[in-house]
Residue frames as a rotation matrix with the C-alpha (Angstrom) as fourth column:
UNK 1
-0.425 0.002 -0.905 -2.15
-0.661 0.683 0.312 9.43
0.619 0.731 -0.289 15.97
UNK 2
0.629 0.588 0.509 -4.63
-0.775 0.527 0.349 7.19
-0.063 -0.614 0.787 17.45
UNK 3
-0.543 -0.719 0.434 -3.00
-0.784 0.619 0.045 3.58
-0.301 -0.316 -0.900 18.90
UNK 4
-0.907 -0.157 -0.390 -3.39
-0.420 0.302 0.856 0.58
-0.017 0.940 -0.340 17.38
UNK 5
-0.567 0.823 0.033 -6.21
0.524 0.392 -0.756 -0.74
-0.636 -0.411 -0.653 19.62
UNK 6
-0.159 0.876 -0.456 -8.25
0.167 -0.431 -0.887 2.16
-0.973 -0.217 -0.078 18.27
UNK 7
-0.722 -0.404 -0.562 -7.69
-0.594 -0.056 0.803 1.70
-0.355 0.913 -0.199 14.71
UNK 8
-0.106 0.989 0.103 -10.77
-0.300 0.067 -0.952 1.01
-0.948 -0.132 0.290 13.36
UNK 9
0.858 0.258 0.445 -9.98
0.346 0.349 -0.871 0.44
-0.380 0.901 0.210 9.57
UNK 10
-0.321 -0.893 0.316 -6.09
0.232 0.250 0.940 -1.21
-0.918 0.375 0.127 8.59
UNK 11
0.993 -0.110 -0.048 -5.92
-0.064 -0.147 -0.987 -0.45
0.102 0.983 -0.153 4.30
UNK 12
-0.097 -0.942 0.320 -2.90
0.119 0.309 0.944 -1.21
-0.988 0.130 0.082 2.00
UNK 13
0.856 -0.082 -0.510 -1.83
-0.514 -0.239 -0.824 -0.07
-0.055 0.967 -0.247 -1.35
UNK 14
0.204 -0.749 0.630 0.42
0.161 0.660 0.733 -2.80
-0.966 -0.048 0.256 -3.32
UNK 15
-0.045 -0.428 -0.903 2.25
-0.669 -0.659 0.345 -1.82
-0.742 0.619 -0.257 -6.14
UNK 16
-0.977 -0.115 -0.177 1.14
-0.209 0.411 0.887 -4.91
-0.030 0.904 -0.426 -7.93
UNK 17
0.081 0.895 0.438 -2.42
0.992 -0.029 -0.125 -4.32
-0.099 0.445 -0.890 -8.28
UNK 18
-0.409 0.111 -0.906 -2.12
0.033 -0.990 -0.137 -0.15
-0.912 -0.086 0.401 -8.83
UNK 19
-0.014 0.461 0.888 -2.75
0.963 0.246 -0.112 -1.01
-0.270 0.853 -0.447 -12.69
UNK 20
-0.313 -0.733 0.604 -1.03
0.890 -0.448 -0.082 2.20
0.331 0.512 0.793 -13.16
UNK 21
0.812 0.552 0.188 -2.78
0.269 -0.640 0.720 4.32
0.518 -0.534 -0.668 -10.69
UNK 22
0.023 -0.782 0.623 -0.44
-0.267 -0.605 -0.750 6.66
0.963 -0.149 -0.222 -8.56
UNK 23
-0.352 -0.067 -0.934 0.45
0.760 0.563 -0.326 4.90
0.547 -0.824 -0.147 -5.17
UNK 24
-0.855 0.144 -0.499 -0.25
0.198 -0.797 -0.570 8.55
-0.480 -0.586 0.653 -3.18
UNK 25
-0.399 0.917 0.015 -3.83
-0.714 -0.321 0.623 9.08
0.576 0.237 0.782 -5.37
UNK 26
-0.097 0.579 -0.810 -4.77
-0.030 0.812 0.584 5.73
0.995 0.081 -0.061 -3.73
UNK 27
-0.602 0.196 -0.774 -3.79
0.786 -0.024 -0.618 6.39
-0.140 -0.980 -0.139 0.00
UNK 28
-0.765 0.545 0.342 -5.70
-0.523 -0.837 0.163 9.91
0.375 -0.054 0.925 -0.60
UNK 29
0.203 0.979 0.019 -8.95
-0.502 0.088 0.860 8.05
0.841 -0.185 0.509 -1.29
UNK 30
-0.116 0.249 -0.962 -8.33
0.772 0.632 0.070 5.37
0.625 -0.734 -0.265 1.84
UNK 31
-0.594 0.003 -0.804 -7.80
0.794 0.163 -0.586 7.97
0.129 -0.987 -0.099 3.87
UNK 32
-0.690 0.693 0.209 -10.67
-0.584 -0.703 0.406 10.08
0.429 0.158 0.890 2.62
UNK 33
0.024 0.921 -0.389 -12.52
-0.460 0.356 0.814 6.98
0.888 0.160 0.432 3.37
UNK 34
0.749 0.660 0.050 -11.88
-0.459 0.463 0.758 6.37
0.478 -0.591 0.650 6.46
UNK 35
0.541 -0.759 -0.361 -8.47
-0.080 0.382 -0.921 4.98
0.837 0.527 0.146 7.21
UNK 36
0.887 -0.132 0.442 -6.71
-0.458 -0.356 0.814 4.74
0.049 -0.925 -0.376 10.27
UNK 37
0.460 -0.673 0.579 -3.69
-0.174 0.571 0.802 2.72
-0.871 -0.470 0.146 8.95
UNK 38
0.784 -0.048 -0.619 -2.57
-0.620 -0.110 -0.777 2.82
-0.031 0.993 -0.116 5.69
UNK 39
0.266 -0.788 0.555 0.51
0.214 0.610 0.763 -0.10
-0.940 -0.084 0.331 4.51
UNK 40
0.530 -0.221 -0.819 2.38
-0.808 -0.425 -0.409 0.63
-0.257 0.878 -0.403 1.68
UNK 41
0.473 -0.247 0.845 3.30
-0.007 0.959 0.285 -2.76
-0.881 -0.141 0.452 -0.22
UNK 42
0.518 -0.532 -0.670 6.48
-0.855 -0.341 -0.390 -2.48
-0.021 0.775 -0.632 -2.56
UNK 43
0.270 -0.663 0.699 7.76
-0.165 0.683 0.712 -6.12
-0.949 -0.307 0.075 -2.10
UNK 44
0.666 0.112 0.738 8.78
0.677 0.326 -0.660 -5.47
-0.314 0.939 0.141 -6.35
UNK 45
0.931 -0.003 0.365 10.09
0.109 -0.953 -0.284 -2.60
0.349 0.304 -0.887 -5.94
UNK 46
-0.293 -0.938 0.185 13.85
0.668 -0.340 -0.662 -1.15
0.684 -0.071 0.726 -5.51
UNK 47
-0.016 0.324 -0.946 14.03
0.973 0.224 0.060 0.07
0.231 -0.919 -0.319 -2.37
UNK 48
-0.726 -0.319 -0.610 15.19
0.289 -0.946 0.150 3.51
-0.624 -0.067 0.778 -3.44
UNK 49
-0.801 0.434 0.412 12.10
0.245 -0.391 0.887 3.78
0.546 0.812 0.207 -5.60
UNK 50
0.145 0.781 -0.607 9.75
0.885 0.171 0.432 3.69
0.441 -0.600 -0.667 -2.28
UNK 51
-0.944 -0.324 0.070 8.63
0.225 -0.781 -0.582 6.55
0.243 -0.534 0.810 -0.64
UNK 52
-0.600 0.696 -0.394 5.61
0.310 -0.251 -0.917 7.72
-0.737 -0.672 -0.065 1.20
UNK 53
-0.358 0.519 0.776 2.75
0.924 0.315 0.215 8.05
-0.133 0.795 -0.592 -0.82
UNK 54
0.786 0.617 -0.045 1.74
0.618 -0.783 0.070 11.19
0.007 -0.083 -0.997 -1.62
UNK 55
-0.007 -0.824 0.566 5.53
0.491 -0.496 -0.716 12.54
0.871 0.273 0.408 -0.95
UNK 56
-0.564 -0.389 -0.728 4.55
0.822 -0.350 -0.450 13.78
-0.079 -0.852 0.517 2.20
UNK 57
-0.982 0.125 -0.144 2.75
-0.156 -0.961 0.229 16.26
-0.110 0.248 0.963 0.71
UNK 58
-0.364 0.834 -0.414 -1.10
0.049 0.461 0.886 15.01
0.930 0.303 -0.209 1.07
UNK 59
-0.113 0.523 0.845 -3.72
-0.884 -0.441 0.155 14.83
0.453 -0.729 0.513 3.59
UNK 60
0.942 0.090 -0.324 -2.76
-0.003 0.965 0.261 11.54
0.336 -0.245 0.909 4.23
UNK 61
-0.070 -0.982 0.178 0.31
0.141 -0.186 -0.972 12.23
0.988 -0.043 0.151 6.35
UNK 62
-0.790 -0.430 -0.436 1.54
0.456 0.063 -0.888 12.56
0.409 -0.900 0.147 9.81
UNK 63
-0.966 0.248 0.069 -0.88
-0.249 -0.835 -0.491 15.43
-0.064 -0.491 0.869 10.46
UNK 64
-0.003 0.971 0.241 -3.80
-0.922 -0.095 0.374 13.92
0.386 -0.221 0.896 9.76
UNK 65
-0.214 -0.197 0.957 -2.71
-0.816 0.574 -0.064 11.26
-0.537 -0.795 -0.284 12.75
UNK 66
0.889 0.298 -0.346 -2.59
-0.449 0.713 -0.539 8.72
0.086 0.635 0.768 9.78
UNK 67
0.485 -0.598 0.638 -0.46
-0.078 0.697 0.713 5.14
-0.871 -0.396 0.291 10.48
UNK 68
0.575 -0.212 -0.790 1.69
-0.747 0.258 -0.613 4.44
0.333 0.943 -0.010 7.33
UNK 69
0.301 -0.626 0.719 3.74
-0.281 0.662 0.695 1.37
-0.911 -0.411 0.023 7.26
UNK 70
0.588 0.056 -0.807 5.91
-0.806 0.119 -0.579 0.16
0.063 0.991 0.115 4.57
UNK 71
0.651 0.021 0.759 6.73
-0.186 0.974 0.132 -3.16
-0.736 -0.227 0.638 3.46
UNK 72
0.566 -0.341 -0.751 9.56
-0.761 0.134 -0.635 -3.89
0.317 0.931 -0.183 0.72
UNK 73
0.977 -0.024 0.214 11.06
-0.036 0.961 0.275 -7.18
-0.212 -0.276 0.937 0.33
UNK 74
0.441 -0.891 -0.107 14.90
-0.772 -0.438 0.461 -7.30
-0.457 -0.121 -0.881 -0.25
UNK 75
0.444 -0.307 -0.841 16.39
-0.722 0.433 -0.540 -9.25
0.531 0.847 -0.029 -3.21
């Protein structure tokens, strides 16, 4: 996983603009396109409804030395 210096392009998926798009179809495309950081904004969401886009299960995941960060706001 490259460090933060070299991070070259920061992206974020927020569950209030998805407009019913799948949170884990949307990191796909960032990090088809280029990504090097990826935030995952649930500050609506129930904290047990958050989870890594994609499930873990995507080329957007540890292995492809992609950053993920998630953000949920607490009632």
């Amino acid at each position: 996983m490259k460090s933060l210096q070299e991070c070259q392009l920061y992206a974020f998926v927020d569950t209030g603009y998805l407009r019913g798009r799948a949170p884990g179809t949307v990191a796909q495309q960032l990090c088809d396109g280029g990504a090097d950081l990826i935030q995952l904004r649930a500050k609506q969401s129930p904290p047990d409804e958050v989870s890594p886009p994609g499930g873990g299960d995507s080329a957007c995941d540890n292995t492809a030395g992609i950053a993920l960060v998630i953000t949920i706001t607490f009632p």
